[in-house]
N, C-alpha and C positions, 0 to 999 in steps of 0.2 A: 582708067578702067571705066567699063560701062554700068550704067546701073545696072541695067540684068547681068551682067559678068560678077559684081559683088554680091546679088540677091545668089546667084548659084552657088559663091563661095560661102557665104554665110550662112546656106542651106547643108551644102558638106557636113558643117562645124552644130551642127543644132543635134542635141541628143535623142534617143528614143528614151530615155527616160534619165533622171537626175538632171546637175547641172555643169555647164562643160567651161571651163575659163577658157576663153581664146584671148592669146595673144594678136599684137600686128605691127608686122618688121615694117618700118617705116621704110625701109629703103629694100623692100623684097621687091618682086617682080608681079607683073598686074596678073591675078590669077595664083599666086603661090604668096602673097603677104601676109594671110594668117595661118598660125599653126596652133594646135593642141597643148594645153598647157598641164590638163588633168580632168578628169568626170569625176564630182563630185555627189555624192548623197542630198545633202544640204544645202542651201542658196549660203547660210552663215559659212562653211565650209569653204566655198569658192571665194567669198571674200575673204578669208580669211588665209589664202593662197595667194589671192592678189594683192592682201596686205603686207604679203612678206615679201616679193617680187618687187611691186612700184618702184620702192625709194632707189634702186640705186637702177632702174634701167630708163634707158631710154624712149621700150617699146612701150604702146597702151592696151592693158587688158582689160577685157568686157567678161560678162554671166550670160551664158546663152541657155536659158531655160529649157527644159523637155517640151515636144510639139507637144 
């Protein structure tokens, strides 16, 4: 995937407001490897989603802050 092809997907996934956990399917395809995990209110919230997720998978979730 190109840099501008991940800037645009990553652009998709950025909230207008609160914070968004995205996932990313290691083995998705270029252009559909992250998905929506939940919008959360809080930044502690969203880690707090990605703290219950982590341990048993094998994708990596991020906090995409509001623009």
């Amino acid at each position: 995937m190109t840099f501008d092809a991940a800037m645009k997907e990553k652009e998709k996934f950025t909230p207008a407001q609160g914070f968004n956990v995205v996932g990313v399917d290691n083995f998705g395809t270029p252009g559909d490897a992250l998905y929506l995990v939940g919008n959360f209110e809080s930044e502690q919230e969203a880690q707090t989603a990605i703290d219950e997720r982590q341990p048993g998978s094998e994708d990596k979730f991020y906090i995409y802050p509001a623009r």
